[in-house]
C-alpha positions as CSV (number, residue, x, y, z in Angstrom):
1,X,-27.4,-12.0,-12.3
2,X,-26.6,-13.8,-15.2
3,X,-30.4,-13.3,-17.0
4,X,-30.6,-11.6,-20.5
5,X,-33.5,-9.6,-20.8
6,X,-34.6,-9.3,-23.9
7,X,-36.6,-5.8,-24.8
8,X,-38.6,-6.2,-28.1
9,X,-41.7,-5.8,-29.1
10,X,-42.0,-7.5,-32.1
11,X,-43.1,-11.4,-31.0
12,X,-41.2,-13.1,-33.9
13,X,-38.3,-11.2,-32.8
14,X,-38.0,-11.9,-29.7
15,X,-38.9,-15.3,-30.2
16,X,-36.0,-15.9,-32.4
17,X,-33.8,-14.2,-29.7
18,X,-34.9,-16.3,-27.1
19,X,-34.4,-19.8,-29.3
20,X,-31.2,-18.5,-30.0
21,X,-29.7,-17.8,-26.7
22,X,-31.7,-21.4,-25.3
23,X,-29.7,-22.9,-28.0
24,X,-26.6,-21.9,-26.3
25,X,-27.7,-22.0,-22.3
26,X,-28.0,-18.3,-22.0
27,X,-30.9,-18.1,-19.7
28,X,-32.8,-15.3,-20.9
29,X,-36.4,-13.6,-20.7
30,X,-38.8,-11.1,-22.2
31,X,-40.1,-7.6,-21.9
32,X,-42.3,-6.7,-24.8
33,X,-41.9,-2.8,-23.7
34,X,-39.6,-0.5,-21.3
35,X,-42.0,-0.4,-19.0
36,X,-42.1,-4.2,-17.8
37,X,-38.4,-4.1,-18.6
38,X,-37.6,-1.3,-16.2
39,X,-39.3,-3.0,-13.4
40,X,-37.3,-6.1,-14.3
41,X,-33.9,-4.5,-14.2
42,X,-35.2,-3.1,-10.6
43,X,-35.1,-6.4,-8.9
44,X,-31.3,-6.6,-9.7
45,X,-32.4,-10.6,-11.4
46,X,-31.0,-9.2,-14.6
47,X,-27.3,-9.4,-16.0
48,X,-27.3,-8.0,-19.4
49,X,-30.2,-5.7,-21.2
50,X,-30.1,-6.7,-24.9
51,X,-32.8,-3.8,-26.2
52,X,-34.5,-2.7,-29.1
53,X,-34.4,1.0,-30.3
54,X,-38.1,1.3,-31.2
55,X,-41.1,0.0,-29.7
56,X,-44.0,1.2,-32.2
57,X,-44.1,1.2,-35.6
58,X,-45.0,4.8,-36.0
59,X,-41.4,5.5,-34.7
60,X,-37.9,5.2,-36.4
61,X,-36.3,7.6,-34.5
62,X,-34.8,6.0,-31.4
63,X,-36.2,8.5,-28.9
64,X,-38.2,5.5,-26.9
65,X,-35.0,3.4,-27.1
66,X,-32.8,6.3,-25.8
67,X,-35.1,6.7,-22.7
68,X,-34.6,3.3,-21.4
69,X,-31.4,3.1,-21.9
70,X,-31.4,6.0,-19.7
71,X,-33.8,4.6,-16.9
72,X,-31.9,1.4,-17.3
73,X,-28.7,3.5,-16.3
74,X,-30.2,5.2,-13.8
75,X,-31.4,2.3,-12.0
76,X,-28.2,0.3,-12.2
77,X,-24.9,2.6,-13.7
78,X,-22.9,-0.6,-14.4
79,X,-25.8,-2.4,-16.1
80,X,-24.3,-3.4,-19.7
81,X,-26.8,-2.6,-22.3
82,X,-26.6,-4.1,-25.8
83,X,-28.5,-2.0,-28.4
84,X,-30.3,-3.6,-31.4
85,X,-31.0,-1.6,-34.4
86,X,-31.9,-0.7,-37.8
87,X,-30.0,1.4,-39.9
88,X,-32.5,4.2,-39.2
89,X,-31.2,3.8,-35.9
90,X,-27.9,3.3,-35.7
91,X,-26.4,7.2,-35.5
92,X,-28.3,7.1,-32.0
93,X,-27.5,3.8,-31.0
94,X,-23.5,5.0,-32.1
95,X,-24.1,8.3,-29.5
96,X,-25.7,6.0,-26.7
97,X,-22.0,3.7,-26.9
98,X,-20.5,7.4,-26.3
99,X,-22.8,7.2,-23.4
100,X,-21.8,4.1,-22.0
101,X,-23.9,1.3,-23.7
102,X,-21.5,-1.8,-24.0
103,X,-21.8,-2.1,-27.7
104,X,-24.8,-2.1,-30.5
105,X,-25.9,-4.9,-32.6
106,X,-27.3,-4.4,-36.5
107,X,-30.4,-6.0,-37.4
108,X,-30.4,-8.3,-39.1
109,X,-27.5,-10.3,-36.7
110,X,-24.9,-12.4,-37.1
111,X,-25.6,-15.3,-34.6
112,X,-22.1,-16.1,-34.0
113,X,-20.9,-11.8,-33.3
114,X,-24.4,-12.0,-30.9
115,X,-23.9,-14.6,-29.3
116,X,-20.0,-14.0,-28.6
117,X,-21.0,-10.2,-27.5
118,X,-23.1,-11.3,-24.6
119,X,-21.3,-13.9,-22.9
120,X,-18.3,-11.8,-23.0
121,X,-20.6,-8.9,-21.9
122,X,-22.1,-11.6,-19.4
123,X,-18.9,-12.5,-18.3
124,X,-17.8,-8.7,-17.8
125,X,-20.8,-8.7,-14.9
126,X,-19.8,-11.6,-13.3
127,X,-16.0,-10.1,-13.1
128,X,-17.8,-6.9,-11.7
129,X,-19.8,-8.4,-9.4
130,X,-17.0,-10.4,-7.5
131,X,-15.0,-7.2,-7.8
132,X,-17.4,-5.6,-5.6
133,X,-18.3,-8.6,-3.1
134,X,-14.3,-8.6,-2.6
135,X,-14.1,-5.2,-2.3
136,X,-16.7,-5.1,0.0
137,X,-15.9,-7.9,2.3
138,X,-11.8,-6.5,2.0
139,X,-13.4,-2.7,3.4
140,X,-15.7,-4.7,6.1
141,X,-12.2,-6.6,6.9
142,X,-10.2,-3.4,6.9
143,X,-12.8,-1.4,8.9
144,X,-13.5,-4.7,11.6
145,X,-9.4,-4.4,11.8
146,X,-9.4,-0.4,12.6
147,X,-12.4,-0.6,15.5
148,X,-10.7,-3.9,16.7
149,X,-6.9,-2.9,17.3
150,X,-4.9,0.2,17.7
151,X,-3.0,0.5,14.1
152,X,-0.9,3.7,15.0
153,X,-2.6,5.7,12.8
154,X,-1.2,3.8,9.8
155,X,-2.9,4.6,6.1
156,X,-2.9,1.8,3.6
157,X,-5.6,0.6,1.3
158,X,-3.9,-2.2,-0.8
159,X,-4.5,-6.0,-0.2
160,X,-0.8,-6.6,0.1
161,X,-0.5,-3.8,3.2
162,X,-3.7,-5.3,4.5
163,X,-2.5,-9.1,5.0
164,X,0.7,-7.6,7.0
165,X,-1.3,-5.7,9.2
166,X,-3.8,-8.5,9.6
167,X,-1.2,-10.7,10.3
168,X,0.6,-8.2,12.6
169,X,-1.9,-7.8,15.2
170,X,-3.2,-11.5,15.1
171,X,0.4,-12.4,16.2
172,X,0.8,-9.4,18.6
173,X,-1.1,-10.8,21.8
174,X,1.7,-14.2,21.6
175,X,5.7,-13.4,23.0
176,X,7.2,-15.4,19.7
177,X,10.1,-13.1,18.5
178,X,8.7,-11.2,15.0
179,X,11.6,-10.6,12.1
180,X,10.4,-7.5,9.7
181,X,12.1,-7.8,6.2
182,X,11.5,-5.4,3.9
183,X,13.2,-2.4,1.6
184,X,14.1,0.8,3.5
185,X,11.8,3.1,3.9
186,X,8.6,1.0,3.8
187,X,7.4,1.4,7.2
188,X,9.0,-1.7,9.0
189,X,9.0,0.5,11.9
190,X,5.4,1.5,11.9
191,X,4.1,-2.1,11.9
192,X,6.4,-3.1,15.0
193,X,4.6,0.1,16.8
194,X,1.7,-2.0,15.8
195,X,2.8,-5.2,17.2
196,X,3.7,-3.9,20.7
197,X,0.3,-1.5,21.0
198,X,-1.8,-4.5,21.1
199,X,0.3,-7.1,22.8
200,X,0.2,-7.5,26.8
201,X,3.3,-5.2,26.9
202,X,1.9,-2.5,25.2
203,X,1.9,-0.2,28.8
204,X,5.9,-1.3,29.1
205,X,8.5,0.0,27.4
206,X,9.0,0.1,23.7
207,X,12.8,0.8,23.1
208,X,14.1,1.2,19.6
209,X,17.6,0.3,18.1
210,X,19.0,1.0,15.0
211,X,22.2,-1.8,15.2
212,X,23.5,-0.6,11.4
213,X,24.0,3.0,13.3
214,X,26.6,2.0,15.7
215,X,30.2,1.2,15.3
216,X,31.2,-2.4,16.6
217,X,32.9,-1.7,19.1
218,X,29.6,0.1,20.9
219,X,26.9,-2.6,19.9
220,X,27.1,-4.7,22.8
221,X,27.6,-1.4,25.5
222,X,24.2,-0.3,24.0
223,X,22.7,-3.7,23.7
224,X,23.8,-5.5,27.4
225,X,25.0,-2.3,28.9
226,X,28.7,-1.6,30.5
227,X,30.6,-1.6,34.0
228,X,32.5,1.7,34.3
229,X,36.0,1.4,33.2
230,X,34.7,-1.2,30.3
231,X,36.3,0.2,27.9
232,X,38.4,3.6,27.0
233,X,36.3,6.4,28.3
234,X,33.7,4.7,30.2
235,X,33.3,6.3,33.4
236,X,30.0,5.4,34.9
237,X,27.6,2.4,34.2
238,X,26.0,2.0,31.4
239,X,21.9,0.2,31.1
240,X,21.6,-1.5,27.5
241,X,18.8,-1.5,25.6
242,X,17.8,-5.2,27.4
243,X,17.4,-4.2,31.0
244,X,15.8,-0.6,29.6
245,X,13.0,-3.0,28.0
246,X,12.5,-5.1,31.3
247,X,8.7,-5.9,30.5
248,X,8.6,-5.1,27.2
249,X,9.4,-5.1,23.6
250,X,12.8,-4.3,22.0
251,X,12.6,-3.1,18.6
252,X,16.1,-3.7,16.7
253,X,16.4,-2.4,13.5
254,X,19.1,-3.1,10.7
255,X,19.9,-6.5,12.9
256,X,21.8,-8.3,9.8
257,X,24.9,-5.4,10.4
258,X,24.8,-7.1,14.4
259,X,29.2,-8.5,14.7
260,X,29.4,-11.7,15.9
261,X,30.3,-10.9,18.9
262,X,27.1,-9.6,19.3
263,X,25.3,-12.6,17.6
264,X,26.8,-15.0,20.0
265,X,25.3,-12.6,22.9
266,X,22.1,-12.2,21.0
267,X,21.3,-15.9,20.7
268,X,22.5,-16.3,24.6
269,X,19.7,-13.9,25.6
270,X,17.0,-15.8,23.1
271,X,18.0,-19.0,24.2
272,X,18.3,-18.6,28.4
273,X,17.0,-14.7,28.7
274,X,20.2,-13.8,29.8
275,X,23.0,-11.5,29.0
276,X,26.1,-9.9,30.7
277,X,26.7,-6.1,30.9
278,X,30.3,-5.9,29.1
279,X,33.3,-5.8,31.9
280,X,31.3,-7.7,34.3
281,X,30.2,-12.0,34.4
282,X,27.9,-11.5,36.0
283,X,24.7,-13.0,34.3
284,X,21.5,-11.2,33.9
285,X,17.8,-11.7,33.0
286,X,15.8,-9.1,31.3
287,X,11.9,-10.2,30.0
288,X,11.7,-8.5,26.8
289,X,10.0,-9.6,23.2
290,X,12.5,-8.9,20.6
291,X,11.3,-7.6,17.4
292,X,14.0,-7.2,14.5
293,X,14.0,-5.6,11.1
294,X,16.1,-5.4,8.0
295,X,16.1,-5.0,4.5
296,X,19.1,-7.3,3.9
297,X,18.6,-10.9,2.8
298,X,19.6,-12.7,6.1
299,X,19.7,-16.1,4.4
300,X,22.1,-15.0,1.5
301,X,23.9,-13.6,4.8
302,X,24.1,-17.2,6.6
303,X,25.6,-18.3,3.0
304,X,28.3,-16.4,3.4
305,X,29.1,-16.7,6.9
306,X,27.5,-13.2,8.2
307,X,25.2,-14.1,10.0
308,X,24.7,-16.9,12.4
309,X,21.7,-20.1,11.2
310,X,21.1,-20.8,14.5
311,X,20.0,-17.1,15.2
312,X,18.4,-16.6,12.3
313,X,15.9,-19.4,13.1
314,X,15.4,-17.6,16.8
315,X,14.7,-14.4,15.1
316,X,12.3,-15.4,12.6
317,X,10.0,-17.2,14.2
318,X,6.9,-15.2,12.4
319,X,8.0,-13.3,9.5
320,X,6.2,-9.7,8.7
321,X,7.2,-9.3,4.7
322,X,6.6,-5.4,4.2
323,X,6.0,-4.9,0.5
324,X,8.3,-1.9,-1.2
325,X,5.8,1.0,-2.1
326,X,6.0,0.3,-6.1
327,X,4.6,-2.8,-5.5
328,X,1.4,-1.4,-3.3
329,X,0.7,1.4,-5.7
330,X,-3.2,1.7,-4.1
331,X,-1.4,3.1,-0.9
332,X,0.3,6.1,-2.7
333,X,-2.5,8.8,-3.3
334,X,-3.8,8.1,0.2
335,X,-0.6,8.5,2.0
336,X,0.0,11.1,0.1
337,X,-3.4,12.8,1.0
338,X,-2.7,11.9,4.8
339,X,0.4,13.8,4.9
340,X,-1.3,16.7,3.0
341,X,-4.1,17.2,5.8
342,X,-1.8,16.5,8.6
343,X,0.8,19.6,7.0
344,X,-2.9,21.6,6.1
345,X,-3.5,21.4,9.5
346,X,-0.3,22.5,11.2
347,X,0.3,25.5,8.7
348,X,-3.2,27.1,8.9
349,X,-4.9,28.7,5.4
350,X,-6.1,27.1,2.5
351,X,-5.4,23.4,2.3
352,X,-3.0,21.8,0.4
353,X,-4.2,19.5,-2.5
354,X,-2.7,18.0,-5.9
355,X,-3.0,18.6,-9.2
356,X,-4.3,15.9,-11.4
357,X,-0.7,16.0,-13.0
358,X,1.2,15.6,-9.9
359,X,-1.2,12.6,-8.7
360,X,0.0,11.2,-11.8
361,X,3.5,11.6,-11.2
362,X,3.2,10.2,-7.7
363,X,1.4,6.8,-9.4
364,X,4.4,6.5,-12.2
365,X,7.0,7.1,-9.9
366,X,8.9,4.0,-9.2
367,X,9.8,4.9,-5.0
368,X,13.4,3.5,-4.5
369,X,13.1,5.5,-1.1
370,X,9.7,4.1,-0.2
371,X,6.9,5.5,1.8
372,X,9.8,7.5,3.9
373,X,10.9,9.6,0.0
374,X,6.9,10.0,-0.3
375,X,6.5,11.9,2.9
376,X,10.0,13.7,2.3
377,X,8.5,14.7,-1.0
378,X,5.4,16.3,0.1
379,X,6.8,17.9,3.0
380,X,9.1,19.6,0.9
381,X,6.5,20.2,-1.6
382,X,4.7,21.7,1.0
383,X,7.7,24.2,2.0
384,X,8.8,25.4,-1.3
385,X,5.1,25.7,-3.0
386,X,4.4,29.0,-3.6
387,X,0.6,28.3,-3.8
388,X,-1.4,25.6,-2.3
389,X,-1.7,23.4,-5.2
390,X,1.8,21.1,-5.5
391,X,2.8,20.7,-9.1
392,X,5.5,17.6,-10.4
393,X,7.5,20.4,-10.1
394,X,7.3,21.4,-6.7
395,X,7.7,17.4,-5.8
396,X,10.7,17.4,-7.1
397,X,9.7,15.5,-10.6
398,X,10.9,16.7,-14.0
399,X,7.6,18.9,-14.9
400,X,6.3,16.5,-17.5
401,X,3.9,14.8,-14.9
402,X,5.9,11.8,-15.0
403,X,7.9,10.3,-12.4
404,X,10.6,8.4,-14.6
405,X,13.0,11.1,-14.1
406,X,12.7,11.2,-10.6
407,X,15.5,11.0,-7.9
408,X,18.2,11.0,-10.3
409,X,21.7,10.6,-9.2
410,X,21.9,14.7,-7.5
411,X,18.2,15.0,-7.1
412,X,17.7,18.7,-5.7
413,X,14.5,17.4,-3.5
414,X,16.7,14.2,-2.1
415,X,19.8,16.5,-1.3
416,X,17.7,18.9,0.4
417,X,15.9,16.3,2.7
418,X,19.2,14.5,3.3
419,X,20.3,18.0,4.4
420,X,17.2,18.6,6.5
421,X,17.7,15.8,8.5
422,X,21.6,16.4,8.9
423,X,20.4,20.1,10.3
424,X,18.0,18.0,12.2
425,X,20.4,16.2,14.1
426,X,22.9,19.0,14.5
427,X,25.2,17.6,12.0
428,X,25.5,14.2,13.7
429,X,25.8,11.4,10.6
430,X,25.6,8.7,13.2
431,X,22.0,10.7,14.5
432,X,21.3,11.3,10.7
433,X,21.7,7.8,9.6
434,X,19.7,6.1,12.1
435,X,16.7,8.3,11.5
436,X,17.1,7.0,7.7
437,X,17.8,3.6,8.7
438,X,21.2,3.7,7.1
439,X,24.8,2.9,8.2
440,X,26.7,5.4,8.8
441,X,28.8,4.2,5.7
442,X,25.9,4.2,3.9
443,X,24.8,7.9,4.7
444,X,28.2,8.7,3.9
445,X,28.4,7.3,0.3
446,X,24.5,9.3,-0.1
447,X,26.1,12.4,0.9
448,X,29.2,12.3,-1.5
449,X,26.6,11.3,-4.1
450,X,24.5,14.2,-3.4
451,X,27.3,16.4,-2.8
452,X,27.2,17.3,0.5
453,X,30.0,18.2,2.7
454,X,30.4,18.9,6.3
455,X,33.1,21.6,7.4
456,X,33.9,19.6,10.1
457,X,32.7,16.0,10.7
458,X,31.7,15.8,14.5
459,X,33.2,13.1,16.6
460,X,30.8,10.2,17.0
């Protein structure tokens, strides 16, 4: 596809464009007329249409030079066209560029300005063309992935989302513990659902654990289970998370907040597959896969003595890296839309939609919250919209249709879904937090910044 054809009808003309662009390796041909060149452009040989504007010397006007541009469009919409003219011309050949012609050359030319318009014209079809083999072979890759494996529904159409996921159910079918990093909020969760749906254990149990949720002193209780009397107020036997995974996959989230206490019983369990409900010595053996997340750098952690090497190594041995959502801006519009038809659905009516504004403040926006602020966003959009058409405004932006204002320090939108999900949980910060993926220190600090007080903090 890197042919020139040439349309002129005047021999000496095309002759001289022909020498010109053999000269300089441009391989190149000629149509004396639009009809030959129209059936040359149809066998998709050609990369670049350099045309006259008249082809009979009865007409000045343009009118046979505008119809094959058109047909030339027609049959290929990306096709550049380079238009040749006179300066009877050139008001029509300036209204075709409106049109979408690449550019328009004055007869006579300049041999340097020609010959630098079509190779970088040239080189503009080459760049489109592997644009669209790539993008072809990523949607084959993406749509072979979908039939193949069970992705729990997730929605994503960037590359960088695409090469977890890939990566995610090549490495699902092996036992190797999995460590998820990434920011809070970017779906760390959703792609260890995907993980244990297409491993062997995917009929077993899946139990989740948010560690940053828990106070010390209940981490290992919840994690290897207690003997009644264990502790102050332990009355009956406890079964940790361990033995309620027998056979399948244990999903800790937040592990860099795990004491060391419980890092010493961690890497017992990785190590030997055993563990000891707390009160008792009695070893025991639980089969589970451990997948772990967190959005803390575990090797600054090891640095300063937080978290144990030896662990860490036992824990990562594949590492899913789950990109924060500014830096995957292709997913935004269609998680966006996929929320929209899911809350269309559920309230009945006319279906909710965007306006062009509000797409655009969704794009600009820079997501500290991640995928998890998007959804909150657009459900809240979706409660407070008085119509079915969500403004910046009713997302919680400024009303400009920019997102640089967004989520400031008291941000109504943010205070109300931290609320939300407070009411949720019937006021429980330790429930609250863990359905965040915060500490409960950490949902503490958001809720003084956001100004939200409980009459009476429960007892956790």
């Amino acid at each position: 596809m890197s042919r020139v054809l040439i349309v002129e009808d005047q021999p000496a003309v095309a002759h001289a464009l022909e020498v010109l662009f053999g000269l300089h390796d441009i391989p190149c041909e000629v149509a004396p007329g639009p009809e030959r060149a129209i059936e040359r452009v149809a066998t998709g040989e050609i990369g670049l249409v350099v045309q006259d504007m008249n082809f009979s010397r009865s007409s000045t006007s343009g009118a046979e030079g505008i119809d094959l541009f058109r047909a030339v469009r027609r049959i290929d919409p990306e096709m550049p066209v380079l238009l040749m003219t006179a300066w009877t011309s050139l008001e029509t050949a300036v209204a075709l560029v409106r049109e979408g012609a690449a550019d328009y050359v004055a007869k006579p030319w300049d041999d340097d300005k020609l010959l630098a318009g079509v190779r970088n014209l040239l080189q503009l079809r080459r760049l489109q063309a592997e644009n669209l083999r790539l993008h072809s072979e990523r949607s084959a890759s993406r749509a072979a992935i979908a039939r193949a494996y069970d992705l729990r529904g997730i929605v994503y159409e960037s590359d960088a989302m695409h090469r977890v996921v890939s990566l995610a159910v090549q490495v699902a079918a092996s036992d190797v513990p999995i460590l998820i990093t990434g920011p809070n909020g970017a779906g760390k969760e959703k792609i260890a659902e995907i993980v244990q749906a297409n491993s062997r254990r995917r009929d077993r149990p899946f139990i989740r654990m948010n560690v940053g949720a828990l106070p010390d002193e209940l981490l290992e209780s919840e994690l290897f289970g207690a003997e009644a009397g264990a502790y102050t107020g332990s009355r009956r036997l406890r079964i940790g998370r361990f033995e309620a995974a027998d056979g399948g996959t244990l999903f800790l989230d937040e592990i860099g907040n795990l004491s060391p206490a419980g890092q010493v019983k961690m890497l017992r369990v990785l190590q030997n597959k055993e563990f000891e409900r707390l009160g008792s010595n009695e070893p025991r053996r639980a089969d589970v896969r451990v997948i772990c997340a967190t959005n803390a750098d575990l090797k600054e952690a090891i640095v300063a003595g937080r978290f144990r090497e030896d662990l860490y190594f036992r824990l990562n041995v594949i590492e899913l890296a789950v990109p924060a959502l500014a830096d995957r801006r292709d997913d935004i519009l269609p998680l966006a839309m996929s929320v929209l038809e899911e809350l269309s659905q559920s309230r009945g009516g006319e279906p909710l939609r965007l306006t062009p504004e509000a797409e655009r403040a969704l794009l600009t926006h820079p997501w500290p919250g991640n995928v998890r602020e998007l959804f909150n966003r657009i459900q809240r959009a979706a409660v407070v919209a008085a119509h079915p058409t969500l403004t910046p405004v009713d997302l919680g932006f400024d009303g400009t249709g920019g997102g640089a204002s967004a989520v400031s320090p008291a941000d109504p939108g943010e205070k109300g879904a931290v609320e939300e999900v407070l009411l949720r949980n019937g006021g429980s910060v330790s429930r609250a937090a863990a359905e965040l993926n915060l500490s409960r220190q950490a949902f503490y600090r958001k809720m003084e910044r956001l100004g939200i007080v409980l009459e009476r903090r429960p007892r956790e």
